[in-house]
C-alpha positions in Angstrom: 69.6 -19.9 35.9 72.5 -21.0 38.3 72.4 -20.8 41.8 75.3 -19.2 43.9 77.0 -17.8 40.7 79.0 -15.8 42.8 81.8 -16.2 44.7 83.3 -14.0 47.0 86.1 -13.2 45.5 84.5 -12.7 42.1 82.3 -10.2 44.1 85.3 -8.4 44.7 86.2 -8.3 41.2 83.0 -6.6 39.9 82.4 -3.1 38.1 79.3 -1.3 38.9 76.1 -2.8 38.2 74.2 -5.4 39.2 74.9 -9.1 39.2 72.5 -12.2 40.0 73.9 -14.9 42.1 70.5 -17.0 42.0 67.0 -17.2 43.3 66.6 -13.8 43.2 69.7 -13.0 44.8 71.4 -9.8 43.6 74.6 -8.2 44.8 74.1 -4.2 43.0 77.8 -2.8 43.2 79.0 1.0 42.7 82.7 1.8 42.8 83.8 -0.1 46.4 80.8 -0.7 48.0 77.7 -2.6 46.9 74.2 -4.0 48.8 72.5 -7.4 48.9 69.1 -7.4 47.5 66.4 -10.5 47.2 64.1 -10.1 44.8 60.8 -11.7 45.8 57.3 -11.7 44.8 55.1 -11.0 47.8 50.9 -11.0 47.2 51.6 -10.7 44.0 53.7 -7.7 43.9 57.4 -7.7 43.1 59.5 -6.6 46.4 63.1 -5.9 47.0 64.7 -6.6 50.5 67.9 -4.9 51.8 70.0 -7.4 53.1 72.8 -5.8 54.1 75.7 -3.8 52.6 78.5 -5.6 50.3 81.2 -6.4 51.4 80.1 -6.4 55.1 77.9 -9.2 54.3 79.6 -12.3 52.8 77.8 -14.0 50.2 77.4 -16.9 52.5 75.1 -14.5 55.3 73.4 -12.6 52.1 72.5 -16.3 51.2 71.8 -17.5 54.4 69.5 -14.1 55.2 67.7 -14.8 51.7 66.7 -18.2 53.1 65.2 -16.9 56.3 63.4 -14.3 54.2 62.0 -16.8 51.9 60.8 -18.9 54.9 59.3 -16.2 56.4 57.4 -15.0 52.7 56.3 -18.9 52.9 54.7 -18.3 56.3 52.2 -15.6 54.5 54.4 -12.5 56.9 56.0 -9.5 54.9 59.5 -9.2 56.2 59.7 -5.8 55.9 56.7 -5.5 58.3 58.5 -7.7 60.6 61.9 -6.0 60.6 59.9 -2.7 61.6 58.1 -4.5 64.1 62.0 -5.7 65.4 63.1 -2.3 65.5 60.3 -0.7 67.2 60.6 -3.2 69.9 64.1 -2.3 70.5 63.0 1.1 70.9 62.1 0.3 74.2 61.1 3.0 77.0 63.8 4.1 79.5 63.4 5.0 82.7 64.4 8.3 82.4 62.2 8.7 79.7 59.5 7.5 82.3 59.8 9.6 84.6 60.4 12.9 82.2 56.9 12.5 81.0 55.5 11.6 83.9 56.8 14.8 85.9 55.6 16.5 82.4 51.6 15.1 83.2 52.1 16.0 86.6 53.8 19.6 86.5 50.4 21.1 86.9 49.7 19.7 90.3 53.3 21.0 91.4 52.7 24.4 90.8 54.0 25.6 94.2 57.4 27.3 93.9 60.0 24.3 94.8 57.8 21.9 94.6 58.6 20.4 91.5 61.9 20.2 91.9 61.5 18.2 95.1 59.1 16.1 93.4 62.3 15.2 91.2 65.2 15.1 93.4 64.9 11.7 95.5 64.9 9.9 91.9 67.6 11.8 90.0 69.6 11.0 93.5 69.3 7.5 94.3 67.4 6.2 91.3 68.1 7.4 87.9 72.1 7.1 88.5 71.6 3.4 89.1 68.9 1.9 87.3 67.6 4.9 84.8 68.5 3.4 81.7 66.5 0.2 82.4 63.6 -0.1 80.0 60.6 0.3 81.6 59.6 -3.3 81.1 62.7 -4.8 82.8 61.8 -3.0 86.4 60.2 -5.0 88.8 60.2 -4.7 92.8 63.1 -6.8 93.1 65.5 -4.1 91.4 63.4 -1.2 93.0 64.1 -2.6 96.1 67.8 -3.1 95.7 68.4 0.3 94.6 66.8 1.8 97.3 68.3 -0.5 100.3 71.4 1.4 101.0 69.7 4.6 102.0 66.1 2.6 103.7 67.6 2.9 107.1 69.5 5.8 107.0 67.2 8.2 104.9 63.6 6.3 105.5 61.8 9.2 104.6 63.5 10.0 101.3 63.5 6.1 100.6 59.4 6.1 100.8 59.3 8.9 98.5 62.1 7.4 96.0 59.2 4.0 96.5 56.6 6.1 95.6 57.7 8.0 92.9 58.9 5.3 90.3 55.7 3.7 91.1 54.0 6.6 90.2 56.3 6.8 87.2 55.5 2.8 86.0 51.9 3.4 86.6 51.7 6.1 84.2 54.3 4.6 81.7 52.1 1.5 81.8 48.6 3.8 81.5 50.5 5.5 78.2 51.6 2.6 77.0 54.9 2.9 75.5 54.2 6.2 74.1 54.7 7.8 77.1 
């Protein structure tokens, strides 16, 4: 069989159907668009691997990302597992989402009328505007501390329980693990 049969602009010039450019390298074509697949045996079972659509991807990255997957199938790891894996971790926790289940958990304690609400409002003033899209792994005391310095000497009181509540918050995001 020969390798890199393809070239990109006989790519272009393909009907529907599938065509092989080598080492298991297919482009599969409908009308005007088309996906890279890599054919691969993986513990013994045949597997196909998206590689991206056609003609986004150039032959040269479907190539290129067919190489990485083979080096990867060579290290004994499933690629699909690990581009799951890639996703998931990119599905970090916010935190807005944070702090939305951790007022959830702790709703019952704030059963007295207002209370709740006041539980909420020194964070959706001086914190979630400024750092609530953060994931929840990023926040450390550094950035805490920064968000709440302009209002420390002028609101102390509301500062301590701003402090106190995103603690809360990272505790229980951190207790939940990233579930929460």
């Amino acid at each position: 069989m020969k390798y890199n049969a393809l070239t990109q602009m006989h790519a272009k010039n393909l009907t529907a159907g599938k065509y092989s450019d080598g080492q298991g390298l297919w482009v599969k074509r409908n009308k005007s668009v088309g996906k890279w697949i890599l054919r691969t045996v993986m513990l013994g079972r045949r597997r196909e691997v998206g590689l991206g659509p056609w003609p986004d991807v150039t032959i040269a990255e479907a190539r290129e990302q067919a190489a990485r997957v083979r080096r990867i199938i060579r290290d004994d790891r499933d690629p699909i597992e690990e581009r799951l894996k890639r996703k998931q971790y990119n599905k970090r926790l916010t935190l807005i989402e944070a702090v939305a289940g951790c007022f959830e958990a702790r709703q019952a304690e704030l059963k007295d009328d207002g209370q709740a609400e006041r539980w909420l409002s020194p964070l959706e003033l001086h914190v979630l505007p400024r750092i609530g899209k953060h994931a929840v792994e990023d926040i450390d005391q550094h950035i805490i501390k920064q968000t709440l310095e302009p209002i420390w000497h002028t609101k102390a009181d509301t500062a301590r329980k701003a402090l106190k509540r995103p603690n809360l918050t990272l505790k229980h995001a951190g207790g939940r693990g990233s579930e929460c």
